[in-house]
C-alpha positions in Angstrom: -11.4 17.6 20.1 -11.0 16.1 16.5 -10.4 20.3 15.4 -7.4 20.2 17.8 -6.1 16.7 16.6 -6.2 17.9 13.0 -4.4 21.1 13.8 -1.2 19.4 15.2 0.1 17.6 12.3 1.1 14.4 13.3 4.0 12.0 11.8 4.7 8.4 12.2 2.9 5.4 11.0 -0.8 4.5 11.5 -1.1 0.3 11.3 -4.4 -0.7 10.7 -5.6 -4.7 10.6 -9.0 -5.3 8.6 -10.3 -8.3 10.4 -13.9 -8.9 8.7 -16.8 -8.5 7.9 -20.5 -9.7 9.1 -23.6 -9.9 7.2 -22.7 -8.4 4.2 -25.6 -7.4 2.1 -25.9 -10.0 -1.4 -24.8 -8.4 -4.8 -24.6 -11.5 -6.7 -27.7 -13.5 -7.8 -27.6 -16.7 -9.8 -29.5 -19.4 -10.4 -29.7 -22.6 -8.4 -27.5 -20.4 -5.6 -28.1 -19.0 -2.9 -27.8 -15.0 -3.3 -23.8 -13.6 -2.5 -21.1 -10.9 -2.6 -17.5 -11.2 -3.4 -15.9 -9.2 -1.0 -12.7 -7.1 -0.4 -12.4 -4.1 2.0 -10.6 0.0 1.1 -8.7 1.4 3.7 -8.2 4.6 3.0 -6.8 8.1 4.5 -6.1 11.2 2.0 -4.6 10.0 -1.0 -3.3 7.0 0.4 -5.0 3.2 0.6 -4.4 -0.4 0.4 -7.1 -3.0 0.1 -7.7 -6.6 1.1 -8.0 -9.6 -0.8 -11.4 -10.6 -2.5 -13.2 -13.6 -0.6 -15.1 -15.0 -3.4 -19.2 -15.8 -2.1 -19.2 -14.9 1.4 -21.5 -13.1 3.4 -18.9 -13.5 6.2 -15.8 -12.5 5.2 -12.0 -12.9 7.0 -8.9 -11.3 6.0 -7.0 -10.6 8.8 -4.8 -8.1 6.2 -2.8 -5.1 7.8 -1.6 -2.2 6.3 0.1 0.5 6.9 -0.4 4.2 6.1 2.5 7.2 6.8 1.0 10.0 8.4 3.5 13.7 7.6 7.3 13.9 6.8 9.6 11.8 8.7 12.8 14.1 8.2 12.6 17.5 8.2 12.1 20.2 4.9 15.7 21.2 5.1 16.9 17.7 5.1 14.9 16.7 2.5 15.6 19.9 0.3 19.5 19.6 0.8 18.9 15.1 -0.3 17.4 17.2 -3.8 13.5 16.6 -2.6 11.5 19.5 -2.3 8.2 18.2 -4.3 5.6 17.9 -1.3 5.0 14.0 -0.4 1.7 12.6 -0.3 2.2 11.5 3.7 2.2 15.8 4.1 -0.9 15.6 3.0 -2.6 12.7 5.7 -0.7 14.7 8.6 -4.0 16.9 9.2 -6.5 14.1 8.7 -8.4 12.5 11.6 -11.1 10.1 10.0 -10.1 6.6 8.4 -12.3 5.8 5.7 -13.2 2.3 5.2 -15.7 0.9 1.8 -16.4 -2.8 1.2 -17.0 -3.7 -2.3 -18.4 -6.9 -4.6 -15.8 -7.4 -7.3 -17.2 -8.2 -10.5 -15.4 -9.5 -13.3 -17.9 -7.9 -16.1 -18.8 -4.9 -15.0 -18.1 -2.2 -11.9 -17.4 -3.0 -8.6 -20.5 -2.6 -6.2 -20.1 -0.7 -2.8 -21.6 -2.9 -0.2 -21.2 0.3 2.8 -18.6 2.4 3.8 -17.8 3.7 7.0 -14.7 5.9 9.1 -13.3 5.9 12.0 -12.2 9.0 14.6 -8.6 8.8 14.5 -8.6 11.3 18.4 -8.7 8.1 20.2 -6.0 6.4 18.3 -4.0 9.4 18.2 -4.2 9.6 22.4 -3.6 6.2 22.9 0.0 5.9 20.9 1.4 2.5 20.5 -2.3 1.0 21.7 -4.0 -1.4 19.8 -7.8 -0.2 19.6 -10.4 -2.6 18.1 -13.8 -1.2 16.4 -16.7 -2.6 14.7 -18.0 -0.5 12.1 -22.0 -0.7 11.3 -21.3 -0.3 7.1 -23.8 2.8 5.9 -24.9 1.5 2.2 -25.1 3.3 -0.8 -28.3 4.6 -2.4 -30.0 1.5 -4.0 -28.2 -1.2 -2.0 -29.6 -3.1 1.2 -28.5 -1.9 4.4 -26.8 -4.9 6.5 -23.1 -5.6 8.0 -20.9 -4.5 10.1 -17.0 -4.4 9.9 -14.8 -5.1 12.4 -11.3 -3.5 12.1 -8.1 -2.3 14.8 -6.0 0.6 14.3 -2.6 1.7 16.3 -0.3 4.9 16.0 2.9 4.6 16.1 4.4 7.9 16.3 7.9 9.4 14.5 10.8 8.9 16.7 12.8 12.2 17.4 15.7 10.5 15.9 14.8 8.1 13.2 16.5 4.6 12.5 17.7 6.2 8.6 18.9 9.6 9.6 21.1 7.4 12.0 22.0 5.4 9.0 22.7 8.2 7.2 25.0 10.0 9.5 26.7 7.1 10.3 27.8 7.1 6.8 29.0 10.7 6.7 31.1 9.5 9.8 32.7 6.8 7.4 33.2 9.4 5.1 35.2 11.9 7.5 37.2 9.0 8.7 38.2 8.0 5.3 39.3 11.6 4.3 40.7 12.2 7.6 42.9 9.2 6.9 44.4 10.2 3.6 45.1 13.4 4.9 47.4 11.9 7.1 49.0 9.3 4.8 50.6 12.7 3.6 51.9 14.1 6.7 55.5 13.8 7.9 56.7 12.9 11.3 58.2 16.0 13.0 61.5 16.6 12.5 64.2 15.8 15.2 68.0 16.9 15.6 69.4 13.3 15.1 67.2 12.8 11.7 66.2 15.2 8.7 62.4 15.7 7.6 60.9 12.0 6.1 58.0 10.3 5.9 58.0 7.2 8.6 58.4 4.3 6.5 55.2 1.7 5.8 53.0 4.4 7.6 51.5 6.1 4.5 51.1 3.2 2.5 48.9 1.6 5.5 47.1 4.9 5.6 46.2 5.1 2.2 44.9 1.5 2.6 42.9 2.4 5.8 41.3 5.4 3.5 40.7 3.2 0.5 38.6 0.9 3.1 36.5 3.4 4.5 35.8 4.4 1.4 34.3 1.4 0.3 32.5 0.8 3.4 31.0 4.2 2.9 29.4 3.2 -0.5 28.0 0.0 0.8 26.8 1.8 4.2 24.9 4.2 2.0 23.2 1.6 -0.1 22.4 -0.2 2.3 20.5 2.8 3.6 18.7 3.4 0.6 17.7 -0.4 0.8 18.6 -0.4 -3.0 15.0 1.1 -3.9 14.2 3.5 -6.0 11.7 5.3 -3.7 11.2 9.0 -2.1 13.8 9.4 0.6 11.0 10.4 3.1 9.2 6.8 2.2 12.3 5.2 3.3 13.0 7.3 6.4 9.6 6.2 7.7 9.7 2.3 6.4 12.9 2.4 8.7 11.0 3.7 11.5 8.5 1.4 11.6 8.5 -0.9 14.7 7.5 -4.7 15.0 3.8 -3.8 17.2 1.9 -4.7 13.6 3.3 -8.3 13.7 3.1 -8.7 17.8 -0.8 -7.6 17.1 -1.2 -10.3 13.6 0.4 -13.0 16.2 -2.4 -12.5 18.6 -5.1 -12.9 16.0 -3.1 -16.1 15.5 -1.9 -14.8 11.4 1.1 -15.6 10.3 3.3 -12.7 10.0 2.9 -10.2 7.1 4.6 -7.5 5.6 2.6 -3.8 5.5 1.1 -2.6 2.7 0.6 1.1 1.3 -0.4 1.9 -2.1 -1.0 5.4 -3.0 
C-alpha cells in the first residue's frame, strides 16, 4: 500500500503539530541536579523540516508547535516555465515520499547536539484520510550509545492542492484588469459612426473619460499583481501553495487550547 501511495505524487500541504514528548532519556548530568535533557523535536520529510523550540531540563517536554511542509508543485510545469521558473523546487522532490521522520535532540551550548531517538510515521493513512486530523504516539528508537526511553506524541493532516488554486485565481484576475485596461484605450480612439446629419468626429468628453478609465485599470493591475506576490521575494510555486493553505491547522491548535500560530517550513 505505501508502494502505491508513493507512486501517485501527491500535492498540497501536509500540517503537522508536535505536541510532546514523555520520558525522554537524560543527556545532561551535573552536580547537585538531578540528571536532564534539553529538548527540541525535527520534523522532517525530504529536504524539507522545521523544528520546535528547546525546553530547557525537561524530561517531559510540551510544544504544541505546527508546521507545515508542501508536498509537489502547486501550478503546473508550463505555468511555471512561462512565470521564468523551470529550476525543479524542493516540494517536487517530497511528492513521492510516504514516511515523516521525526528526531528529538539535547541542545548543548559547547559541543554537538545529542539525538535522544528518532522515529517516522506512514504517511498511507494520512494520505486516505484528507483533511483528517490523525494523532500518533511515537515510541522514540535511540541512537547507538544512548538509553532507550520516550515516546513522542505528534498529529498530522493532508490537505490536498485544490484544482484551482487561490493565486492562479489571483493571477488571472489580474490579466482580466489588464485586458480591461487595453480594451479601454482602444476605444478612447474610436469614432462614433458616421451619420447623414453629422461628418466623422470623436463624441466629445468620451475619449478623455476612456483614457482615464484605462489609466485606472492600469494601476489597479500593478497593485493586484503585488498583492499576489504578497511582496516576497520567494519561488512562485511557494506562494501558490502558501495561498492554498486552509485555516484546519489553526481549528486543530484551538482544540489543543494554543493560541493561534503561524506555519513554519524551513528547507
Amino acid at each position: 500500500m505505501a508502494s502505491e501511495v508513493a507512486s501517485q505524487g501527491h500535492r498540497g500541504n501536509l500540517q503537522v503539530i508536535v505536541h510532546s514528548a514523555r520520558q525522554l532519556a537524560p543527556a545532561d548530568f551535573k552536580l547537585l541536579k538531578k540528571p536532564s535533557s534539553d529538548p527540541y523535536c525535527v520534523c522532517s520529510l525530504g529536504a524539507q523540516s522545521f523544528r520546535t523550540p528547546t525546553i530547557n531540563e525537561n524530561l517531559n517536554p510540551t510544544w504544541e508547535h505546527p508546521g507545515s511542509i508542501i508536498m509537489g508543485s502547486f501550478l503546473p510545469a508550463s505555468v511555471l516555465k512561462l512565470m521564468g521558473e523551470t529550476q525543479v523546487s524542493e516540494h517536487d522532490d517530497t511528492q513521492n515520499l510516504h514516511l515523516l521522520r521525526f528526531e528529538v535532540f539535547d541542545e548543548d551550548l559547547m559541543s554537538a547536539d545529542d539525538s535522544l531517538g528518532h522515529c517516522s510515521v506512514d504517511l498511507t493513512d494520512v494520505f486516505s484520510r484528507q483533511e483528517e486530523w490523525i494523532q500518533f504516539e511515537l515510541k522514540l528508537r535511540p541512537v547507538p550509545g544512548m538509553p532507550a526511553g520516550g515516546c513522542l506524541i505528534v498529529s498530522a493532516c493532508w490537505e490536498p492542492a485544490p484544482f484551482l488554486p487561490t493565486y492562479v485565481l489571483r493571477i488571472v484576475s489580474a490579466i482580466v484588469f489588464a485586458v480591461a485596461a487595453a480594451t479601454c484605450f482602444l476605444a478612447s480612439q474610436c469614432r462614433w459612426q458616421s451619420s447623414a446629419a453629422s461628418p466623422l468626429l470623436s463624441e466629445p468628453g468620451v475619449a478623455a473619460a476612456l483614457l482615464l478609465a484605462s489609466l485606472t485599470l492600469i494601476l489597479a493591475t500593478a497593485f493586484h499583481f503585488v498583492l499576489a506576490h504578497a511582496a516576497a521575494r520567494r519561488p512562485i510555486d511557494e506562494l501558490a501553495a502558501e495561498q492554498s493553505a486552509s485555516q484546519g491547522l489553526s481549528d486543530a491548535l484551538s482544540t489543543y487550547g494554543v493560541p493561534g500560530k503561524a506555519p513554519t517550513s524551513d528547507a
